[in-house]
N, C-alpha and C positions, 0 to 999 in steps of 0.2 A: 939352440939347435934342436933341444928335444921338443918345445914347442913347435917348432916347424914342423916336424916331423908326425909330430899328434894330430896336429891340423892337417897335413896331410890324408893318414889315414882315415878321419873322418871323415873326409872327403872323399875318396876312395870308397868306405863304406856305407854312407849314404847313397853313391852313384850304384852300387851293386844292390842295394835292395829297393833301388826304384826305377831301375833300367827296362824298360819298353823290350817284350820280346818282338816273334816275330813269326808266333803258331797262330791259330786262331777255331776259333770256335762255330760249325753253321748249325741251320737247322729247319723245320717250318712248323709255325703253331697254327692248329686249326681247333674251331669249336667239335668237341666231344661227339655233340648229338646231332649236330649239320655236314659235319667235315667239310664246313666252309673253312676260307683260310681268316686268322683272323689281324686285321689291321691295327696296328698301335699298339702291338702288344711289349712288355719289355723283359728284356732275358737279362740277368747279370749272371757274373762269374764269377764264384768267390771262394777265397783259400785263407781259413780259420777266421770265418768269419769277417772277412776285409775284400770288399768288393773290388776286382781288378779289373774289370772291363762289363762293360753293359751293352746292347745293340737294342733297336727299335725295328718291328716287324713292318715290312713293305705292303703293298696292295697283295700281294699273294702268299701272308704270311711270313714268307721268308727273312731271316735275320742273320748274321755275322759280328760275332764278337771279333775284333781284330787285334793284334800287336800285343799279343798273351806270351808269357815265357813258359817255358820248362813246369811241367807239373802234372797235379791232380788240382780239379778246380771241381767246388757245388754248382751246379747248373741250375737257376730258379726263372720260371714266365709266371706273369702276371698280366692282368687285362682290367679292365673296367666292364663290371657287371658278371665276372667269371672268378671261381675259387683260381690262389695260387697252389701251384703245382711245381715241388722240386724233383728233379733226373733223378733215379732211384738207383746208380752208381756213380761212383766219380767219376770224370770226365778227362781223360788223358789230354797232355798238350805237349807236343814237340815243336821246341823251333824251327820255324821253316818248313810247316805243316800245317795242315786244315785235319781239322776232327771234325768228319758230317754226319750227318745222318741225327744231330741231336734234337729229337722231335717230340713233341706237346702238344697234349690233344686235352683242352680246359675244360672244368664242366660248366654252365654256364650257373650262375646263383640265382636260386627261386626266393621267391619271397615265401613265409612260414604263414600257413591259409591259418585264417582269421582262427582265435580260442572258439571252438565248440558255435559257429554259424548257424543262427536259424532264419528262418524263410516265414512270407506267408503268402499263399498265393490264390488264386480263384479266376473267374469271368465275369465278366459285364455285359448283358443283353439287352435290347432293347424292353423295357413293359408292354410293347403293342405288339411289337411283332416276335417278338423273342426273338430275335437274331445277335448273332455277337458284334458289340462296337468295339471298333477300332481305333486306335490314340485317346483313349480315355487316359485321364491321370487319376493313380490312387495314391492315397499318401497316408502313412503309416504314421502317427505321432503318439509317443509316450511323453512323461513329463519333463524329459531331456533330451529327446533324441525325433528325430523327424526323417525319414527317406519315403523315397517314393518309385512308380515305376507309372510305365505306359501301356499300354493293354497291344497286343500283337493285330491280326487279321482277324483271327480266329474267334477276338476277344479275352484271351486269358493274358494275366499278369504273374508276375513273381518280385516281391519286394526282397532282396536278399541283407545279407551282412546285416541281421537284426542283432540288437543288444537284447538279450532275458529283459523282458518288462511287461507291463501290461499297456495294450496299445487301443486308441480310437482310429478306426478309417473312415475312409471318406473317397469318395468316386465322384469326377466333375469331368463333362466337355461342355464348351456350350452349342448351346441347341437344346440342355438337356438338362434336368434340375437337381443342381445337386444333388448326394443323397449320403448317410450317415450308416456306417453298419448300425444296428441297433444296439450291440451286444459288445459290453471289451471286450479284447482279445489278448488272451496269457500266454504269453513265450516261455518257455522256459531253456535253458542253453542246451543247443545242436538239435532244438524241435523243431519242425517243417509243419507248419500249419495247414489244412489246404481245400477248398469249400467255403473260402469265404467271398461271396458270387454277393451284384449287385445287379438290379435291373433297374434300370433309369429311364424316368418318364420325360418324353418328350417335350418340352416347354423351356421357358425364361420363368425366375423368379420375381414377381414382380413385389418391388422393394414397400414398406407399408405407406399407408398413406399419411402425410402430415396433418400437425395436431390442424384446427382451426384457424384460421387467422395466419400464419406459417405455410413456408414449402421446405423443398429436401431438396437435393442432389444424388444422385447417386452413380454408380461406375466400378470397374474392375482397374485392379492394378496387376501388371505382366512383368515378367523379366522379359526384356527386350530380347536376348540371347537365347535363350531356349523356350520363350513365350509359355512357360510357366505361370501360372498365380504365384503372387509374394502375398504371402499373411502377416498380419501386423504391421502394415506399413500404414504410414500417415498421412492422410489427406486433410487439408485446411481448403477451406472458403472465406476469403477475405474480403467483402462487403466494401466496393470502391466508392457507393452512395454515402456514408455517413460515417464520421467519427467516432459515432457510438457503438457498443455493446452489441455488434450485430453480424459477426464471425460467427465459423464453426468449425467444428474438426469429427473426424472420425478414424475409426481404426479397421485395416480389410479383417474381412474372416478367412479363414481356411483356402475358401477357394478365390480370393485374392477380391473378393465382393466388398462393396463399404454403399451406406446411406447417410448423408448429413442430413440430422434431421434440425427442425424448430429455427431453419431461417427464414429472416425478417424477406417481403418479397422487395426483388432489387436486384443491381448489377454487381457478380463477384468475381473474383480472382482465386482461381484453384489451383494449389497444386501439392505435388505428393513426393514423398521423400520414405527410405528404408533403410535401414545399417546395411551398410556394405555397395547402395548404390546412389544413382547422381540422383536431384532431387531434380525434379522436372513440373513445368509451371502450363498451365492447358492454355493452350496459343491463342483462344478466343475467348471473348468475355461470358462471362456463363450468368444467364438471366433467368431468376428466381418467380416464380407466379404464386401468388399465394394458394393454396389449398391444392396445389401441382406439386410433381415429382417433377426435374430436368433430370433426364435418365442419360444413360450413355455419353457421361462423361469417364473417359479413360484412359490410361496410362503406360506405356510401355518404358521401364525404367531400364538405365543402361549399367551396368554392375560396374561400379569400381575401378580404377588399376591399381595393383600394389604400388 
């Protein structure tokens, strides 16, 4: 009998500390700095630390924590891409009552701007007419780090989020011949460089001429995607005339430039390949003359998918 009786009460006591009230909790969360409402946000409600009821925010921010008993409950909203934010008293609850007006306004979370950001920035004119060009690519390379930028209307550029190093640039469109600052350039951290101007003379580079007896190939290679130059990417000529020794390779430069040189004259098969993109094979046969350059062979490579 006393067993029955224990088992009862536990029964009993169980059902009394896990019995669903019948108050409940509203509210609306909007962003801080927009006072838009904000969607998906989540509210719980909790007493010593024991989450009792949670609600999820609607198209108009709005949320309802429901079926709360008797008490004082922590109010906390939370969002993605927003700090959490708990009610800054407790929150009464009577059964068979709504407690309104419980409102949250998040701030949204910044990312923390780069340690000590430096810059370096200039123009690009023409050398005949001085005028500013437009979509020039300059590209900033230190011995680990590479960014780049694009020149405006006006012709000026800003390469940002530089790492402290000392840097080679470089300025290219085509139409126009590449051209090298002369001088490195020393960053040191949160310095903005700025006067580093390039004027570019109108032409093609035209690639050297092959030794005697020999021809070349030559061409650019692009990121297909932002038609970029890729440097360092690898170009082969594979010689479909003969079994022998009569391939070649190259590697682009800076501005995504390459010349095979010291091939036998004959019919080859080109193509180019770079970490991170598809390797891509030049869709016609490419015919070799001797004491000739085949110019304008080239490549638009398509990057990658994870």
């Amino acid at each position: 009998m006393k067993k029955i009786l224990a088992l009862l009460f536990g029964i009993a006591l169980a059902t009394s500390l896990f019995a669903i009230g019948t108050g409940s909790i509203s509210g609306i969360v909007t962003d801080s700095t927009t006072g838009n409402p904000i969607f998906g946000a989540l509210v719980t409600a909790c007493q010593n630390n024991v989450c009792a009821g949670r609600a999820i925010t609607d198209s108009t921010g709005t949320y309802v924590i429901q079926n709360l008993a008797d008490g004082e409950y922590q109010v906390v909203a939370r969002a993605r891409n927003y700090r959490v934010k708990h009610y800054p008293t407790p929150v009464v609850v009577a059964n068979g009552q709504n407690t309104p007006d419980i409102n949250f306004q998040l701030v949204p979370n910044t990312p923390p701007p780069p340690p000590n950001p430096s810059s370096i920035s200039g123009i690009v004119t023409d050398s005949v007419t001085g005028m500013p060009i437009e979509n020039v690519t300059v590209i900033a390379r230190s011995r680990r780090f590479v960014r780049r930028a694009i020149t405006n209307s006006d012709g000026s550029y800003t390469i940002t989020n530089l790492r402290p190093g000392i840097y080679r640039l470089m300025a290219h469109k085509p139409g126009y011949l590449p051209k090298h600052y002369p001088e490195p350039v020393i960053l040191e951290a949160g310095q903005a460089i700025t006067g580093i101007n390039f004027a570019l003379v109108p032409g093609n580079v035209p690639p050297p001429p092959p030794p005697q007896g020999f021809g070349s190939i030559s061409g650019t290679v692009i990121n297909a995607v932002t038609q970029l130059p890729i440097s360092n990417a690898t170009v082969h000529a594979i010689n479909v005339d003969s079994t022998h020794c009569c391939n070649g390779m190259a590697r682009t430069n800076i501005d995504g430039t390459y010349t095979i040189q010291n091939l036998r004259p004959g019919t080859y098969t080109v193509k180019a390949s770079a970490m991170g993109f598809n390797m891509a094979i030049y869709p016609n046969p490419v015919i070799v003359v001797e004491n000739q350059n085949t110019p304008d062979i080239d490549f638009a490579l398509t990057p990658r998918q994870p």
